[in-house]
Every structure is written in structure tokens, then in C-alpha cells.
ZAMARGU-4260 file (C-alpha; in steps of 0.2 Angstrom, whole numbers, plus 5000, padded with zeros to 4 digits):
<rodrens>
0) 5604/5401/5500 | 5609/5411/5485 | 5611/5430/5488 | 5613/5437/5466 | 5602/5429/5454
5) 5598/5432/5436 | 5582/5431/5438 | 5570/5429/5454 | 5552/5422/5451 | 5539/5425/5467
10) 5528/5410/5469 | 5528/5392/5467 | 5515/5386/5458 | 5511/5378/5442 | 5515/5393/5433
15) 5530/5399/5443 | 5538/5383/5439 | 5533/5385/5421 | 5542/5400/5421 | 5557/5393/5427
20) 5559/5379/5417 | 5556/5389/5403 | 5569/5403/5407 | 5581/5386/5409 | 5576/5379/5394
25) 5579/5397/5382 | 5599/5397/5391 | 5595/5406/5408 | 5603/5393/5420 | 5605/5407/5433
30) 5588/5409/5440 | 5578/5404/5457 | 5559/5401/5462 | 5554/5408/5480 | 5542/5401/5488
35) 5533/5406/5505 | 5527/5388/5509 | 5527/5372/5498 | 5527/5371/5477 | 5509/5368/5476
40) 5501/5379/5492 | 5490/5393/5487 | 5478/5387/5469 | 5489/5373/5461 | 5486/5359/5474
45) 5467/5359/5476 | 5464/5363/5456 | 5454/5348/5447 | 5467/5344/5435 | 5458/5346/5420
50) 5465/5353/5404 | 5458/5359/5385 | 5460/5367/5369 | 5445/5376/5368 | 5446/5397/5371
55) 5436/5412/5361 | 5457/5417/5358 | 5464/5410/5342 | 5481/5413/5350 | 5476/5409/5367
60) 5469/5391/5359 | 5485/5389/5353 | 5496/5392/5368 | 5485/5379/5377 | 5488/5367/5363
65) 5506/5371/5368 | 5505/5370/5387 | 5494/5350/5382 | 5508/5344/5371 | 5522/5347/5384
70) 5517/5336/5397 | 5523/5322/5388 | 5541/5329/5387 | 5541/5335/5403 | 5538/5315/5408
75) 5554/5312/5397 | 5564/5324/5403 | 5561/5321/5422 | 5556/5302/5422 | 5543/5310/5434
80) 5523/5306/5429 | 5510/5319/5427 | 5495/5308/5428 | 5492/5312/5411 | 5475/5304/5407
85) 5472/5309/5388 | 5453/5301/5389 | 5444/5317/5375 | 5433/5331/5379 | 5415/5337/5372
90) 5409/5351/5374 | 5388/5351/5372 | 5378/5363/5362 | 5358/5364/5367 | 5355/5377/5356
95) 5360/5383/5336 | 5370/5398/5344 | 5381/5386/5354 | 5381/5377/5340 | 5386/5389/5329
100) 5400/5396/5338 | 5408/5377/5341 | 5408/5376/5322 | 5416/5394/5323 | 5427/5387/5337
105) 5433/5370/5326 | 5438/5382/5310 | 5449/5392/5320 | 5457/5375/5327 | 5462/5367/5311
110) 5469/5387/5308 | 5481/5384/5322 | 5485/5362/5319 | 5473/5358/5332 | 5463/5342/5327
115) 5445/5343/5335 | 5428/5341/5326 | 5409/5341/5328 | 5400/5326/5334 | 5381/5321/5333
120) 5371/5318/5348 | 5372/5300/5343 | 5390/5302/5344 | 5390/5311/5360 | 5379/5295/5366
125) 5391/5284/5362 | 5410/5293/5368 | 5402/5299/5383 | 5388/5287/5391 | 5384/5295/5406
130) 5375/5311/5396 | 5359/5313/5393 | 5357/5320/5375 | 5339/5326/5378 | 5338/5344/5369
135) 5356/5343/5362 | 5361/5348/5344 | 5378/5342/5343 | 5396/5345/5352 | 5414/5347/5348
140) 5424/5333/5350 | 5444/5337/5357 | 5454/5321/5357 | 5468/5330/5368 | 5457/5336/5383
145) 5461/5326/5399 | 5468/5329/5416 | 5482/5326/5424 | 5488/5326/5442 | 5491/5343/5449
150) 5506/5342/5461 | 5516/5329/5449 | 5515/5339/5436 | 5521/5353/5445 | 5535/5345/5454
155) 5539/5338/5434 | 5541/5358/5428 | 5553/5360/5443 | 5564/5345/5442 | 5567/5350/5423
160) 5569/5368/5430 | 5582/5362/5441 | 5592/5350/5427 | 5594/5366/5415 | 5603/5374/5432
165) 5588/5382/5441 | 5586/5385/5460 | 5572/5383/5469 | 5570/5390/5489 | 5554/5383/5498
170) 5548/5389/5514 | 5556/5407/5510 | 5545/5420/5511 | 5547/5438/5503 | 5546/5452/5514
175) 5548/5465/5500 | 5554/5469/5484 | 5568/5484/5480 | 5573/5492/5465 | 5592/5499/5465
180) 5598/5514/5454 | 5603/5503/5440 | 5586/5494/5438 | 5590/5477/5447 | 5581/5471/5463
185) 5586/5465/5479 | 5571/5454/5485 | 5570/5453/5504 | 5567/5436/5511 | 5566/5430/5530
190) 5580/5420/5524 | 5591/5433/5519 | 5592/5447/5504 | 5593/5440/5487 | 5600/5454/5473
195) 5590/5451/5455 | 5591/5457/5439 | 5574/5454/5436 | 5561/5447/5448 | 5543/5440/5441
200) 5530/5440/5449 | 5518/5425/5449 | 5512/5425/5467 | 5493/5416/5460 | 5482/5419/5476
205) 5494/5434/5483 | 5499/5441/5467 | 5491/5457/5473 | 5503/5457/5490 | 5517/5455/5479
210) 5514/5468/5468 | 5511/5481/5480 | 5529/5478/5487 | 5534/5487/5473 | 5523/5500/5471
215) 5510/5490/5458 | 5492/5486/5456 | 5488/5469/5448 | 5469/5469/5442 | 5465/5453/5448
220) 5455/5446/5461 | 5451/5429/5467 | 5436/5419/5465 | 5428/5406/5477 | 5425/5389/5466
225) 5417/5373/5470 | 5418/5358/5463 | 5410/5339/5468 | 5418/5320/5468 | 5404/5304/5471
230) 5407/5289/5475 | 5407/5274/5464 | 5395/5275/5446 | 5390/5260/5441 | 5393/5265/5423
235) 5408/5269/5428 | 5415/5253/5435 | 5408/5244/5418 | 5418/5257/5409 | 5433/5254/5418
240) 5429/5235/5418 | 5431/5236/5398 | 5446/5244/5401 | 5441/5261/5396 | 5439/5279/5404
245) 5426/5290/5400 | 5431/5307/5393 | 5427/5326/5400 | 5410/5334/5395 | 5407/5354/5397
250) 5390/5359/5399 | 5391/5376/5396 | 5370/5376/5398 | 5372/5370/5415 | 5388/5379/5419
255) 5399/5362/5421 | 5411/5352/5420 | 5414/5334/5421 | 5426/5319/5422 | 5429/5302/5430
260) 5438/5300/5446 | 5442/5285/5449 | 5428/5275/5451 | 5415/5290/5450 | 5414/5305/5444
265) 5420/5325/5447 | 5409/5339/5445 | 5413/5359/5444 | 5403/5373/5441 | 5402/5392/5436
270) 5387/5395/5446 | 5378/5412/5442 | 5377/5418/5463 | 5398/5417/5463 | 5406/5423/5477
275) 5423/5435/5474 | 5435/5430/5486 | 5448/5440/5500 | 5441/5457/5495 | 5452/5464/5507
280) 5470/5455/5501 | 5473/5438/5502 | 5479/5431/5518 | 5498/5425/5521 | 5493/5410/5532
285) 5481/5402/5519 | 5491/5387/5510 | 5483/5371/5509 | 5467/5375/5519 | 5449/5374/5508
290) 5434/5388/5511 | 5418/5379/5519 | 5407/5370/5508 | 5392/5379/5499 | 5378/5370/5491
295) 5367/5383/5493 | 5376/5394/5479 | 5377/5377/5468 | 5358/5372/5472 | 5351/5376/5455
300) 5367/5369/5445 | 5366/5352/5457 | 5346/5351/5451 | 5353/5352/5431 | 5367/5343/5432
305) 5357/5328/5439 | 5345/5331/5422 | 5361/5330/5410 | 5369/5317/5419 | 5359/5306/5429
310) 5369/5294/5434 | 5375/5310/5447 | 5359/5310/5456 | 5360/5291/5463 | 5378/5294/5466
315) 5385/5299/5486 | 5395/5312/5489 | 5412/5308/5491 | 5421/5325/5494 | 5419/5342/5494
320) 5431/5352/5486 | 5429/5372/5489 | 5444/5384/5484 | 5450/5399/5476 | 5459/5402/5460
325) 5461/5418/5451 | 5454/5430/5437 | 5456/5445/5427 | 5445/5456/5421 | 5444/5449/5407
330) 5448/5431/5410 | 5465/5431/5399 | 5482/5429/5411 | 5491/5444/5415 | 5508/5439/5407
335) 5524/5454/5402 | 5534/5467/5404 | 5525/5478/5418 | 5520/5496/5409 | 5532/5510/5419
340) 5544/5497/5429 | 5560/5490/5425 | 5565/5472/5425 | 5548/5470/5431 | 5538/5455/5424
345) 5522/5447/5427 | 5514/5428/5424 | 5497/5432/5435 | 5479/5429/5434 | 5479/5412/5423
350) 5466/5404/5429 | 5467/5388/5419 | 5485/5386/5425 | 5484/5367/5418 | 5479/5373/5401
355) 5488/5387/5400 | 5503/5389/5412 | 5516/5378/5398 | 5510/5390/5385 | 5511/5407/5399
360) 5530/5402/5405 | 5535/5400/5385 | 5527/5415/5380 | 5537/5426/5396 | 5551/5417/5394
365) 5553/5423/5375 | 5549/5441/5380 | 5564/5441/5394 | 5579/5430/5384 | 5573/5437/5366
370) 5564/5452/5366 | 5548/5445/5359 | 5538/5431/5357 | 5535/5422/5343 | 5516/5424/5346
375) 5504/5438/5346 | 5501/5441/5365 | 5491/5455/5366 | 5476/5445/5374 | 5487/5443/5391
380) 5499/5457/5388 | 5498/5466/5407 | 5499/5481/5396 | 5481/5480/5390 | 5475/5487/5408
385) 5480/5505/5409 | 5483/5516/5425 | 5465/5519/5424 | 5461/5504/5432 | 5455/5501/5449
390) 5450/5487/5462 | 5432/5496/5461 | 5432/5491/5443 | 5440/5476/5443 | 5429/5466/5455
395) 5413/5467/5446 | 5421/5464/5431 | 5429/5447/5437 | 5413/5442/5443 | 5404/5445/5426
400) 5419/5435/5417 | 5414/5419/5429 | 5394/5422/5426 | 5399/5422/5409 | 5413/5409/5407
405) 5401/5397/5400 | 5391/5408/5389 | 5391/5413/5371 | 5402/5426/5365 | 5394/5436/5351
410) 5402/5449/5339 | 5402/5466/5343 | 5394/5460/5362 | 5398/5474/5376 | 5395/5469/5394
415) 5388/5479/5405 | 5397/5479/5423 | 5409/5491/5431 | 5401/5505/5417 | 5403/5518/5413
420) 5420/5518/5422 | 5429/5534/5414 | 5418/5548/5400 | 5421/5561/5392 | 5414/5580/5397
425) 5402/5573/5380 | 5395/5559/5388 | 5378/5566/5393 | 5376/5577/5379 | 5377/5560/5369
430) 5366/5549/5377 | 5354/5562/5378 | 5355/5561/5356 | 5352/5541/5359 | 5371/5538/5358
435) 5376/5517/5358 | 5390/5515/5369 | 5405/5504/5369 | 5421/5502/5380 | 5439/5506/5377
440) 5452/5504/5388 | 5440/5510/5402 | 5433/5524/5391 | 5415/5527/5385 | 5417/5529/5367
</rodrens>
């Protein structure tokens, strides 16, 4: 194994090979990927694959549009497959709000190149069969929604990684993580000491354990998610019979998500009874093991589900699948320069690492070779949480970001959990004169 490195990158998912093969791709040959188990242990290898434009950040839109566009060349550059399946997305609105905030949504896309548009229920009927259009208004239609297989596509990020003159160390597991006089790192491994310039941290599920090795608190906290594959659609089969594939369709009414898979269809849900996750740290030994299956917390999403989608309710159960994956406070990655550390950087919390994890490992990548990034990055920019912050503050406000991943976001909105968090000597004295609050940077103001 190598003992110097330019840079060091902490964890072996999609994101941490994204990181890699960008660093490779912007001149920086001289850097290695540790990884305590396999490439795709932790998130990245029970994640359902799927992948879209659509995010209430104009930049953030943009980056996925990025992360979309490049699986394509990574399958050039590799000759490896991703298991892109390119099949179109709509997303449903029930109501004018949702409706008005897709056509809010598509104005912002053909801002930033993205080709979507709004689509009639008779539409929606047509592209997407399987939905029942009872109540719906109208949707957004995005031609470059898909899915794509997880592990391939991961294993395609590190064979480019490797061609630009990467390393990568599997089964090598970091002990801890010390900073020398001049700034650089040596990163203890069970394999050895490895001495880095800079070392990233994109530990996913134990990003919090790697962090505190140096001294840091990462505000971000796993969250237990559950999704559902059926056995064989009838529908379906016609479909594929014709030789087409049916595309994705969000319901952000019922909290869902839904795709063909292989012969039947995938489900997921944002249920509103979540559960957070390894409240007390993540444990080292989990890898590719799922939680235990919980339809009681999906009950009520099941019961509208079969109501949007019928075909669901005369369909088996195939397989249950029952992981965790990783959030911020407020949903964004937690991407930069670490604030007070140097040679520090962080590519955490991205939660839609198949949307965003292309678009994540380019933005970092910039920040480290040249300085800056050719975007506005403040939406993931780690610097955004202050010292303030605390794990008291940032599990409540995780679980409301999931309760609220499907919901319309309205102008001006300010959400109640983990408040008031940090007030002024004032703070009563104004409430008592009727004073409207809002929340800055963990302040009342």
C-alpha cells in the first residue's frame, strides 16, 4: 500500500468515488480512496437507483442535471455499464399549489438548459398507465429521469478514477486521522499509516465517526428508509411486450416514488412516522446488512399508494428493502472546505447520491485544484452550519426535512422544529409585543 498521497478520500461509495475521478479528471493523479469494507457497503449498494432533475435549488437542479448527463461518459470512458435506463419522470400535482410550484419549478429549468415541461392528466394517462389520474391537475414531465444500477455505476466512477492514475485501498479501515504542524495528515489505517496532504471525508453512514477522528461535528444523521419491489404487473409485462418501459412517477401527495423493475414495479416512501437512525453513531460492523422490515410505519402510505396506483394492490410482494441513507438539516449535501480546519474537506450528507454525487465530486474537486467552483455552492457549502450547531438540533430537524421532502415549499415559510435553538437577552421582551419570528443561522431574529 501507498504510504504519501496527495490527497486521501475516507469512504467508498458513490460519492467517494465521484470525488476521486473528479480530482483525476481536473490533474490530480496522485490521490487514494480508503475503504473500510467493499466500494458499495454502507448506502450506495441497497439505494434504489433512481435519479432526477427536480430540486427547490436552482443550482442544485443544475448539478443533478450534471451528475445525469455524465453517466453516459463514464460508460465511454470505462467501457463499463451503469444500467442507465433513461425511461422520463412525472411528478403529480393534486392540487393548484403543487401545481403552481411545478410551473415554478419548469421556469427555473429552461433557466439552467434543463428540457422538462407540464403535462395534462390525459398526458399523465398516456406516458405513465399504471396512474390513476382521479383528482390530478397536471404534472411535470422530465425526459432525463431514470435509474440506473447502483454498484455498476459506482464501480464505473472508480475504473475512470483509476485510468486518470487514482488508487484505491478496499478492505482498509481508518483508525484515525492526524494533522502535523504543517497542515498535512497522516491517516492511520489497520494497514499502515498513509501521510496526505489533504484527506476528505465522505464516510456516508459513518461520516459522523470519521469526523470526530479529527476533532469535528458533522450535522447529519441517518435516516431509516423503506422501499417495496412486486412481483409481476400485468401491465407491465404488456408494456415490455411492446417493447417499452414505463417511466418514474412522484407522488408527492402520497409521499412516493415509483418505477418498473423488471417485470413489476418498485415503490418508496417519505412516510410521515420516520424513524432517525443510529442515534448513538453508526456502527462499524454494519455493511451490507438491511434493518427489519416495517410496514406498520408505511401502513397508511401502502393504503394510498394502492388508490394512485392500482395495479399495486393485486401485485405480491416480491422484496422488502429496508436501509439507511443520510440527511442534513436541511436536506442539501454538506460539500467544502471545513470552517477552522486545514486541508480538511467534506463531500457528506448527499442523500440522492445518484442525482447528485457526479455534480458534488465536480463541485469539491474545483474547490480543492482551482480555488472555486464555477457555481454558486452556498446551498451545500458545510460552512452554512456554524459552531452553533448541535446533535440536539440536528436530529429533529433531519426528521422534519424527510416529513417534509414531498411537500410544497412556500416563500417566506419558517419550520418549526429544533426552535428556538439560540435567542437573544430580547427574545421574551419581543414575543411578549407579538413579535414574528424567523431563523438565521440558529438565531431567533
Amino acid at each position: 500500500m501507498k504510504t504519501t498521497t496527495r490527497v486521501a478520500v475516507i469512504g467508498g461509495g458513490v460519492v467517494g468515488a465521484s470525488v476521486l475521478y473528479h480530482l483525476t479528471k481536473l490533474g490530480w493523479s496522485d490521490v487514494m480512496l480508503l475503504e473500510r469494507s467493499e466500494l458499495t457497503s454502507g448506502s450506495t449498494w441497497h439505494a434504489a437507483g433512481g435519479f432526477h432533475t427536480l430540486n427547490g435549488d436552482t443550482n442544485m437542479a443544475a448539478l443533478q442535471g450534471y451528475t445525469i448527463r455524465l453517466y453516459k461518459e463514464l460508460e465511454e470512458i470505462t467501457g463499463l455499464s451503469c444500467g442507465l435506463h433513461h425511461v422520463g419522470g412525472v411528478t403529480l400535482a393534486d392540487n393548484q399549489d403543487r401545481f403552481d410550484m411545478l410551473l415554478a419549478e419548469r421556469a427555473k429549468h429552461r433557466f439552467m438548459g434543463l428540457e422538462t415541461e407540464i403535462i395534462t392528466p390525459e398526458e399523465i394517462r398516456k406516458i405513465a398507465p399504471v396512474t390513476n389520474i382521479d383528482g390530478i391537475i397536471g404534472g411535470l414531465y422530465d425526459p432525463l429521469d431514470g435509474h440506473l444500477d447502483p454498484s455498476g455505476t459506482t464501480h464505473a466512477y472508480a475504473k475512470a478514477a483509476r485510468m486518470g492514475g487514482a488508487t484505491i485501498e478496499t478492505h482498509c479501515m481508518v483508525r484515525e486521522t492526524n494533522q502535523r504542524p504543517d497542515g498535512s495528515w497522516d491517516v492511520v489505517t489497520d494497514k499502515g499509516s498513509i501521510h496526505a496532504e489533504h484527506v476528505v471525508n465522505a464516510g456516508g453512514l459513518w461520516a459522523r465517526e470519521v469526523g470526530a477522528m479529527a476533532g469535528v461535528y458533522f450535522p447529519l444523521h441517518p435516516m431509516e428508509h423503506q422501499y417495496i419491489v412486486t412481483d409481476e404487473v400485468p401491465l407491465i409485462a404488456e408494456i415490455i411486450a411492446a417493447g417499452g418501459e414505463h417511466p418514474h412517477v412522484m407522488d408527492p401527495a402520497g409521499e412516493s416514488y415509483l418505477r418498473q423493475e423488471g417485470r413489476g414495479l418498485c415503490i418508496g416512501f417519505y412516510e410521515q412516522p420516520c424513524k432517525p437512525w443510529a442515534v448513538d453513531g453508526t456502527p462499524w460492523s454494519f455493511g451490507h446488512e438491511l434493518l427489519a422490515d416495517d410496514f406498520d410505519k408505511i401502513e397508511e402510505s401502502i393504503a394510498f399508494a394502492y388508490r394512485r396506483f392500482p395495479a399495486l394492490e393485486a401485485a405480491g410482494v416480491k422484496s422488502v428493502i429496508h436501509g439507511p441513507f443520510t440527511f442534513a438539516p436541511d436536506g442539501n449535501p454538506l460539500v467544502g472546505p471545513v470552517p477552522g480546519m486545514r486541508n480538511y474537506w467534506s463531500a457528506c450528507a448527499v442523500m440522492a447520491g445518484f442525482s447528485q454525487g457526479g455534480g458534488v465530486g465536480l463541485m469539491l474537486a474545483q474547490w480543492m485544484v482551482e480555488g472555486e467552483c464555477e457555481r454558486d455552492t452556498f446551498a451545500m457549502d458545510c460552512a452554512r452550519f456554524g459552531g452553533w450547531i448541535t446533535p440536539g438540533y440536528t436530529r429533529p430537524k433531519v426528521i422534519e426535512n424527510y416529513q417534509k421532502r414531498c411537500s410544497v415549499a412556500y416563500p417566506n415559510e419558517e419550520l418549526p422544529a429544533a426552535r428556538p435553538h439560540r435567542t437573544t437577552p430580547m427574545y421574551d421582551i419581543f414575543s411578549d409585543l407579538g413579535a414574528v419570528w424567523g431563523h438565521q443561522f440558529g438565531l431567533e431574529v
